[in-house]
C-alpha positions as CSV (number, residue, x, y, z in Angstrom):
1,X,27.7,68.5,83.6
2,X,28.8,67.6,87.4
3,X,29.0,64.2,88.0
4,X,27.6,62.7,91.2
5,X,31.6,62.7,92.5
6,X,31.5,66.3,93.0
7,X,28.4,66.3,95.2
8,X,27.9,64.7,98.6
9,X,25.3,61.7,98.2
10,X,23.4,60.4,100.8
11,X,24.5,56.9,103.1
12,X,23.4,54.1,101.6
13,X,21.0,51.5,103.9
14,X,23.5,49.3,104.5
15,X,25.9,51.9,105.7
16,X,23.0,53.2,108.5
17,X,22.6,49.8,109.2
18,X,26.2,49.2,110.3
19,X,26.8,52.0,111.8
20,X,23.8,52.2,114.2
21,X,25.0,48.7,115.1
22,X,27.7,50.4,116.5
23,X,30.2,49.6,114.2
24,X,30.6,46.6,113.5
25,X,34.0,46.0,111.7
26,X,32.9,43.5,108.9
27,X,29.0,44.9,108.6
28,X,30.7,48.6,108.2
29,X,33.8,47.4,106.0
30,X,30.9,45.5,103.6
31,X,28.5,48.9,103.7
32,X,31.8,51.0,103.1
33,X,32.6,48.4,100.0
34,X,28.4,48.5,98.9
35,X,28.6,52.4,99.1
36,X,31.9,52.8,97.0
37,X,30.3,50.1,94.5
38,X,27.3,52.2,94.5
39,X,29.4,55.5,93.8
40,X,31.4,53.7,90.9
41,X,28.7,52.8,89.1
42,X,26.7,56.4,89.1
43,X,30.0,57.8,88.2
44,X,30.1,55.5,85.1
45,X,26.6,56.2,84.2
46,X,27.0,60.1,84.6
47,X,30.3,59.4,82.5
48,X,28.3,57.4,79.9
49,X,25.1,60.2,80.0
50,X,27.7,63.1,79.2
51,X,29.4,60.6,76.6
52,X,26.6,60.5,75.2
53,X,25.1,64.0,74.6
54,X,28.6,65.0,73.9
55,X,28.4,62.1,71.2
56,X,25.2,63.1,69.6
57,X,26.1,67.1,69.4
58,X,29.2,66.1,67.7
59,X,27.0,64.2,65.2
60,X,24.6,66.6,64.9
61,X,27.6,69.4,63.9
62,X,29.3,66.8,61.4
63,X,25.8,64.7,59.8
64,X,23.0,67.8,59.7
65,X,20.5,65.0,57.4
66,X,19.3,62.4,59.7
67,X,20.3,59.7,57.7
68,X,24.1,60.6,58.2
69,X,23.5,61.1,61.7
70,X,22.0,57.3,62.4
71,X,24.4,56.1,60.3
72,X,27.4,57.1,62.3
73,X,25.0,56.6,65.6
74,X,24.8,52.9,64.8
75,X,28.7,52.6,64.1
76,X,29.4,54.1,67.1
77,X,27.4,52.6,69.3
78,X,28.0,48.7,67.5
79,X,31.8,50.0,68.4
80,X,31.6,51.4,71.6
81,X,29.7,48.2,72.9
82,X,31.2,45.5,71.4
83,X,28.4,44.6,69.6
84,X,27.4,42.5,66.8
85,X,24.8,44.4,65.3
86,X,22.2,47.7,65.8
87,X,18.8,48.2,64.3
88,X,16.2,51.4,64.3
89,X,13.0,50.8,64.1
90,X,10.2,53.1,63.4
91,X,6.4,53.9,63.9
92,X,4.6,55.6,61.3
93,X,2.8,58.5,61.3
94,X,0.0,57.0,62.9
95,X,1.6,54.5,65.1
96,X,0.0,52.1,63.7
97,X,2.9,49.8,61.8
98,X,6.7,49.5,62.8
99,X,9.4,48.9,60.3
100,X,12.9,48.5,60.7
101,X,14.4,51.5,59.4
102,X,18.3,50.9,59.0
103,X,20.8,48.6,60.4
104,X,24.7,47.8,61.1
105,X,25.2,44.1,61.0
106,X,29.4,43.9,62.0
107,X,30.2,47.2,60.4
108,X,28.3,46.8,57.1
109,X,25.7,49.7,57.2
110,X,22.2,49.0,55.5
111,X,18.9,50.8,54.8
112,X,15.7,50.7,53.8
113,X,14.6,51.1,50.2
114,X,18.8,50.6,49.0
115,X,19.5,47.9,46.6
116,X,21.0,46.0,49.3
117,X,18.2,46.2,51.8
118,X,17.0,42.4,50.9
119,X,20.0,40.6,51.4
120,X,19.9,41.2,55.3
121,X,18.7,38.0,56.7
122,X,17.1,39.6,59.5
123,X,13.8,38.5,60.6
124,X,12.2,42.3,60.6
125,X,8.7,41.1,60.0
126,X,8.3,39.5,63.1
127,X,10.6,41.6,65.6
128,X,8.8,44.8,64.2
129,X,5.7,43.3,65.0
130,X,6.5,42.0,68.4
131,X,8.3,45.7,69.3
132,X,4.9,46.8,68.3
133,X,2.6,45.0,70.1
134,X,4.7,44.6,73.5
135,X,3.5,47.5,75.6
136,X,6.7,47.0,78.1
137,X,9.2,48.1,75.0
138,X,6.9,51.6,74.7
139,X,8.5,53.2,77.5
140,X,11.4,51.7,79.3
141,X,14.5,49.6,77.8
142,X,14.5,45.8,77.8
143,X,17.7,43.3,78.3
144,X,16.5,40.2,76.4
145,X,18.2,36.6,76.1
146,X,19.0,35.4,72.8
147,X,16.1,32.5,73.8
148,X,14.3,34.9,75.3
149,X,10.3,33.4,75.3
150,X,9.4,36.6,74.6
151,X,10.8,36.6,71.6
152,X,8.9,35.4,68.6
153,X,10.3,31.9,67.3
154,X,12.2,33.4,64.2
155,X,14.1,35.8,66.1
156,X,15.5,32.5,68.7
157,X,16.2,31.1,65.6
158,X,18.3,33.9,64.3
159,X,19.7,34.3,67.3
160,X,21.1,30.9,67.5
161,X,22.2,31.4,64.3
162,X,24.0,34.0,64.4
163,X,25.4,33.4,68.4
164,X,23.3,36.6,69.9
165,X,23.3,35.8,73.7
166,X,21.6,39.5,74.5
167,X,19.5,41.4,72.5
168,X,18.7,45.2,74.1
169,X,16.0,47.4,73.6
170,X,16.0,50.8,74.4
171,X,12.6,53.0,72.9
172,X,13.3,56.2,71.1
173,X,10.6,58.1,72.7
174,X,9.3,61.6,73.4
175,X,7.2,62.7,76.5
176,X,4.2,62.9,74.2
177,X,4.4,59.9,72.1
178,X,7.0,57.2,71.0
179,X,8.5,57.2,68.0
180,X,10.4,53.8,67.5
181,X,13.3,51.8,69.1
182,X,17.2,50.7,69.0
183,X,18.1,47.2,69.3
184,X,21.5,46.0,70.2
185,X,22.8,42.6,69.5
186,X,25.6,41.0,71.2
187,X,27.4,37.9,71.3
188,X,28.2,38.0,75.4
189,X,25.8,38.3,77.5
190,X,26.6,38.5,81.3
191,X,25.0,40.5,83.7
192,X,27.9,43.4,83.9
193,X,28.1,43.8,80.4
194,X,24.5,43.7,79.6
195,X,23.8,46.4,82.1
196,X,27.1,48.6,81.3
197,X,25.5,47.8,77.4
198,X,21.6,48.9,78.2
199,X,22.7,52.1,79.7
200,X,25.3,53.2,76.9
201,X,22.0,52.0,74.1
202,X,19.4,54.0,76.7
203,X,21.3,57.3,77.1
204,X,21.9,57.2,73.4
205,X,18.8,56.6,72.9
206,X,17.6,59.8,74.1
207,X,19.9,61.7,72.1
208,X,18.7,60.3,68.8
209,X,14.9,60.8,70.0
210,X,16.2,64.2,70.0
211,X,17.7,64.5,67.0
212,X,15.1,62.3,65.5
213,X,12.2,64.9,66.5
214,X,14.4,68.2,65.7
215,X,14.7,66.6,62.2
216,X,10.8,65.9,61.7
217,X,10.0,69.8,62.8
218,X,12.7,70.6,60.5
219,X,10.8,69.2,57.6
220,X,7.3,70.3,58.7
221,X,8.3,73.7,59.1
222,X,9.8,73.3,55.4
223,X,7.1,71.5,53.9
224,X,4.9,74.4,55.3
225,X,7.2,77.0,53.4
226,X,6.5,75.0,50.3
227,X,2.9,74.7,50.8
228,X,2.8,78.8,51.4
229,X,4.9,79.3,48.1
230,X,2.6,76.9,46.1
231,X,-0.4,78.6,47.8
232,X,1.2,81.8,46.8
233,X,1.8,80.7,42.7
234,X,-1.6,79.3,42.8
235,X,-3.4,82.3,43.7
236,X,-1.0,84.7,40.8
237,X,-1.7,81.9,38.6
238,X,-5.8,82.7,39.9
239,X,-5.4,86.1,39.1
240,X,-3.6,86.2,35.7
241,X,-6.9,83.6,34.7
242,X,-9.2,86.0,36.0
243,X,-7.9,89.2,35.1
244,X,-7.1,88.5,31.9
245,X,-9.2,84.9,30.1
246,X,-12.0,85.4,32.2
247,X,-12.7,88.6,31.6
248,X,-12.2,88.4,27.9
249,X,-14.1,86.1,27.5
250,X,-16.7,87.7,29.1
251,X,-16.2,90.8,27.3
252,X,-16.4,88.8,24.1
253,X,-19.8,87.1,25.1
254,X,-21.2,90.6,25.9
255,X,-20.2,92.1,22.1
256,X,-21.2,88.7,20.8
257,X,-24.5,89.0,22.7
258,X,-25.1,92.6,21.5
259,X,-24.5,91.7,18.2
260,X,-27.1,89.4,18.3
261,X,-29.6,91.6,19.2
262,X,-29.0,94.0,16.9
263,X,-28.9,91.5,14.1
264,X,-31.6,89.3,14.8
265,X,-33.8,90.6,11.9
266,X,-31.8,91.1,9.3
267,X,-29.1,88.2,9.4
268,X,-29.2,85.8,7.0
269,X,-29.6,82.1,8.9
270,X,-26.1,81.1,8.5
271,X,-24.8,83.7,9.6
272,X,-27.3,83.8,12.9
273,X,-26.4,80.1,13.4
274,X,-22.6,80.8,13.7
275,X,-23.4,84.0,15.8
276,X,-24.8,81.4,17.7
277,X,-22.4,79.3,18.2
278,X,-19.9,81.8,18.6
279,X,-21.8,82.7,21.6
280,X,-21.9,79.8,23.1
281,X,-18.5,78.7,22.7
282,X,-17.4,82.2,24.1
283,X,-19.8,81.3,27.2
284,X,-18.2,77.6,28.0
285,X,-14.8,78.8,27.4
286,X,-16.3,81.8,30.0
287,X,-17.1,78.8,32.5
288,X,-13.7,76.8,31.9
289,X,-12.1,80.0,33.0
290,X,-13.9,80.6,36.0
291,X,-13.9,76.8,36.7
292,X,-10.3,77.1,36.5
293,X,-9.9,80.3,39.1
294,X,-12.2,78.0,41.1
295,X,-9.7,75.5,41.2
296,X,-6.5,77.2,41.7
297,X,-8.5,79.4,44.6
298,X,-11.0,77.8,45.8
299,X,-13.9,79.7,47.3
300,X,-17.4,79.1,47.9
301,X,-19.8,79.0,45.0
302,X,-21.9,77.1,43.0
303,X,-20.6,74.4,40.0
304,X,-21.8,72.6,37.3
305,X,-23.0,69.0,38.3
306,X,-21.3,66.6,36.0
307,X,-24.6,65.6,33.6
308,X,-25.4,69.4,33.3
309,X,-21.8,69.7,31.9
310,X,-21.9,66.7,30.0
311,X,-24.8,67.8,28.3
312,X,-23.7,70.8,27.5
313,X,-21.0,69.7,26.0
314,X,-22.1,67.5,23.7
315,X,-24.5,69.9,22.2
316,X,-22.0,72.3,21.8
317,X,-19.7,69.7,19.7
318,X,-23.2,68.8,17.6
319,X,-23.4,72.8,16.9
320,X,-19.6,73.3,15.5
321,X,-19.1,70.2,13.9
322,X,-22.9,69.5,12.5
323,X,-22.0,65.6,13.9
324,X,-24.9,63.4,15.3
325,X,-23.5,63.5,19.5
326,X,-25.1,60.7,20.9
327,X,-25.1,61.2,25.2
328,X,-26.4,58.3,27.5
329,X,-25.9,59.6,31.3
330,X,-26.8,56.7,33.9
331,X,-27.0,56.7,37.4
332,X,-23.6,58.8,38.9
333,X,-22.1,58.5,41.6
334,X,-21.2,60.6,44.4
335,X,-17.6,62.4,43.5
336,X,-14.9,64.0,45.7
337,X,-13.7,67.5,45.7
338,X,-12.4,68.6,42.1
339,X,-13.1,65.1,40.5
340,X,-16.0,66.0,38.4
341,X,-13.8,68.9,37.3
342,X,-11.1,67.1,35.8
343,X,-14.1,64.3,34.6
344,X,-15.5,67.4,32.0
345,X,-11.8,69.0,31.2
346,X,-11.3,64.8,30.0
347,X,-14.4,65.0,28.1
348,X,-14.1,68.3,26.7
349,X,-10.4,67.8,25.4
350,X,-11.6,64.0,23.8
351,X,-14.8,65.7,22.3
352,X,-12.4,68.2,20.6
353,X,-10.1,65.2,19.2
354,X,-12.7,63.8,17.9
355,X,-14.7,66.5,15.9
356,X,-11.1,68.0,14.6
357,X,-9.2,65.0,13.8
358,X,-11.5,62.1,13.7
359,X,-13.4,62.4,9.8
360,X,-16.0,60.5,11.8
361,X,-19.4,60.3,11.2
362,X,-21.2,59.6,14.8
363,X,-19.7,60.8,18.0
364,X,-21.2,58.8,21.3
365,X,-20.1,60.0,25.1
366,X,-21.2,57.4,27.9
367,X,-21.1,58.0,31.5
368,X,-22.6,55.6,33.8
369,X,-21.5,54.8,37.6
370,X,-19.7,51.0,37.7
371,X,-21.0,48.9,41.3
372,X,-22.3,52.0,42.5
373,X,-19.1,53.8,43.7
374,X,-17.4,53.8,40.7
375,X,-17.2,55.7,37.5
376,X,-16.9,55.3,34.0
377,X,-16.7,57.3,30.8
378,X,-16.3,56.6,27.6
379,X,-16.0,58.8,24.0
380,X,-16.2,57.0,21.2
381,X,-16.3,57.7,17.6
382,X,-16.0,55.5,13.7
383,X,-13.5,57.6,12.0
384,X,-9.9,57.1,11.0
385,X,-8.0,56.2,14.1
386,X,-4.3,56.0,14.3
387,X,-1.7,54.0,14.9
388,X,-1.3,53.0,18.4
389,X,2.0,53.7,19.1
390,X,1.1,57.2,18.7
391,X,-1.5,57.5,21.1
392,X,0.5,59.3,23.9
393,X,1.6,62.1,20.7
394,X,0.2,65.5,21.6
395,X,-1.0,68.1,24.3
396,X,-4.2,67.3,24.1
397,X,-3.4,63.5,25.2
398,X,-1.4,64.4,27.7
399,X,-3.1,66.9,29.7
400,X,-6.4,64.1,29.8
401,X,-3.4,61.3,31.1
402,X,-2.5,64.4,33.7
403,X,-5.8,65.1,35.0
404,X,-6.8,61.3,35.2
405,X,-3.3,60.6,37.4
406,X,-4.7,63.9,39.7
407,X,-7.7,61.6,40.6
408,X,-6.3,58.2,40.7
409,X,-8.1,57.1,37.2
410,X,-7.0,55.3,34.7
411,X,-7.4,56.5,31.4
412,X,-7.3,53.8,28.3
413,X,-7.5,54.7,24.6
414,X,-8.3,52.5,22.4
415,X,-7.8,52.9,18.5
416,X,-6.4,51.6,14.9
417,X,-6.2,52.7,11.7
418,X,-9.7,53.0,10.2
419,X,-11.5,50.9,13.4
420,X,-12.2,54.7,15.3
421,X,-11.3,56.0,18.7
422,X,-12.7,55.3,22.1
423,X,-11.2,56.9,24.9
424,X,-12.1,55.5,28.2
425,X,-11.8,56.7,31.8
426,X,-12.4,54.5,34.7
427,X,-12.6,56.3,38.1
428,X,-13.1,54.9,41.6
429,X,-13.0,56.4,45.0
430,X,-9.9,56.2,47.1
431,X,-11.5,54.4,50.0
432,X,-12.4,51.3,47.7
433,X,-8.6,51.6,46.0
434,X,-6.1,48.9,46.6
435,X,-4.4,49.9,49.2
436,X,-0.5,51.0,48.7
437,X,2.7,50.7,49.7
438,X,3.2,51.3,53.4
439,X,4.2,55.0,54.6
440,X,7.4,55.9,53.5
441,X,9.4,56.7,57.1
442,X,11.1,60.1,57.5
């Protein structure tokens, strides 16, 4: 990179001045002094700007994971400037919070989420919000006082603290959009340093915006990759269900069927009543198949609403097991994509535990909508029970616990020895869900 040494720059005012004057001896000797001032001090920021870059490829070669690379950024820069401490701070996806993201405080490197993290007594809470909400800091870099009004009240009083005469803040910032900011802390703060200090933090900066931005296209590009080889397994996966359960079973159904008709006067009526249900469980476990394909690929076509399934169901588990089924459908609510899915794979699995294992003698299945955007189900029966500490034991339990976590329900069962087995499933949308944690940063 030339600097602006090696080119010819163009006479400063001052310099015009005194020499259209006529030349003057003191005006010209101060314009000559102004203009060699003025040359100094683009040579040092050229200096610093190649520093810089030279700085951040080096870091790039030696910490590739972006962690590593603001790691050693920090140290350097709390180094090269004398400093007491450096912060990053970071929007979220949305740019709608900022969160300081790591630190340096005197050499001692800290970040978020590390069992450290809460024993800086920095006043992030209030800085991240003010760096937030003051549009100035979006685009160009600030030179605070440590009493800066400005400032919100805890950060003066960490400052004083502390002995932070200048605080800097330099945005890290693409032409599109920003994407958080670098604070520098120092103990002096006089007007040579704190410029010499906000253009070493600014032209670094840049380089970590860079670095910053190559690492987030890094990781779309590679979360992309994944998605295409899940996308990928989900569709074999498709296939292998179609090809090979699906088409049994429908094969089955169709001998099944056939047999049936040739059958129908001449079978004795036990033997037309498990024809029956033989051909009806061939037929659901037909339509868990296809639901399943549906799922893993999806595609547009018609599904079973919930109380059609639910119906279904239970007759089904009165025709094998010969057990009173009682079914009381209320009022549903609206459900998300895939929801009522996983709502009759839940009911069908806790059905099947309880005509197999229960010894019961009345099965109930209650599904009703809670405050009108809720759900809840419920599978109850009075036979044995179990222990509860062997409740979670099984398959069968764990693929309902599964397929509950895949919506965001909750899935409670409740049983003891000879007291029966209820197993209950409370959903609700994610819109009236407590909200989380905040966005993890990247």
């Amino acid at each position: 990179m030339s600097t602006p040494a090696d080119q010819s720059l163009p006479l400063t005012t001052g310099l015009v001045e005194a020499l259209a004057r006529g030349g003057d001896a003191r005006a010209l000797s101060d314009a000559l002094r102004s203009e060699h001032d003025q040359r100094r001090r683009a040579e040092c920021m050229a200096h610093i700007q190649t520093d810089a870059m030279q700085l951040a490829l080096d870091l790039l070669v030696r910490e590739p994971d972006v962690d590593g690379f603001f790691r050693e950024f920090m140290a350097r820069v709390v180094d090269e400037s004398e400093s007491q401490g450096c912060g990053v701070w970071l929007l979220n996806d949305d740019g709608s919070r900022c969160d300081l993201w790591m630190a340096n405080i005197r050499g001692q490197h800290y970040a978020a989420g590390t069992p450290e993290w809460p024993s800086i007594a920095l006043p992030a809470e209030g800085m991240a919000a003010h760096l937030h909400g003051y549009q100035a800091g979006w685009t160009a870099t600030i030179d605070y006082r440590g009493d800066d009004p400005r400032l919100p009240a805890p950060v003066h009083g960490f400052n004083r603290e502390y002995g932070v005469e200048s605080l800097i803040v330099a945005p890290l910032s693409l032409p599109a959009r920003p994407l958080g900011w670098v604070t520098l802390a120092a103990s002096r703060g006089d007007a040579c340093e704190a410029t010499w200090r906000a253009a070493l933090l600014e032209a670094m900066a840049r380089q970590a915006s860079l670095a910053l931005h190559h690492h987030r296209v890094l990781e779309q590009s590679h979360k992309e990759v994944r998605r295409q080889a899940v996308l990928q397994e989900r569709n074999r996966i498709a296939r292998d269900i179609h090809d090979t359960l699906a088409q049994g079973f429908a094969a089955i159904l169709m001998q099944l069927q056939a047999a049936q008709r040739a059958g129908a006067a001449t079978l004795p009526e036990s033997v037309a009543g498990s024809l029956d249900t033989a051909v009806e469980l061939a037929r659901t476990h037909m339509i868990e198949a296809r639901r399943s394909v549906s799922a893993l690929r999806p595609q547009p076509q018609g599904e079973e609403a919930l109380g059609a399934a639910l119906t279904r169901l239970a007759d089904l588990a009165r025709r094998t097991s010969g057990l009173p089924v009682e079914l009381i459908v209320n009022a549903l609510p609206p459900f998300g994509a895939g929801v009522e899915r996983e709502i009759i794979g839940i009911t069908q699995e806790a059905l099947t535990n309880a005509v197999r294992h229960s010894r019961g003698h009345r099965i109930t299945v209650q599904a009703e909508g809670v405050r009108g955007v809720g759900f809840r189900l419920a599978v109850a029966d009075d036979g044995r029970g179990f222990a509860a500490d062997k409740s979670g034991n099984g398959f069968g339990m764990t693929s309902m616990r599964e397929r509950a976590e895949r919506i965001g329900a909750s899935l409670t069962i409740v049983t003891a020895p000879r007291r029966g087995t209820e197993v209950v499933l409370a959903w609700e949308p994610p819109s009236f869900s407590i909200p989380g944690a905040t966005d993890a940063l990247r």
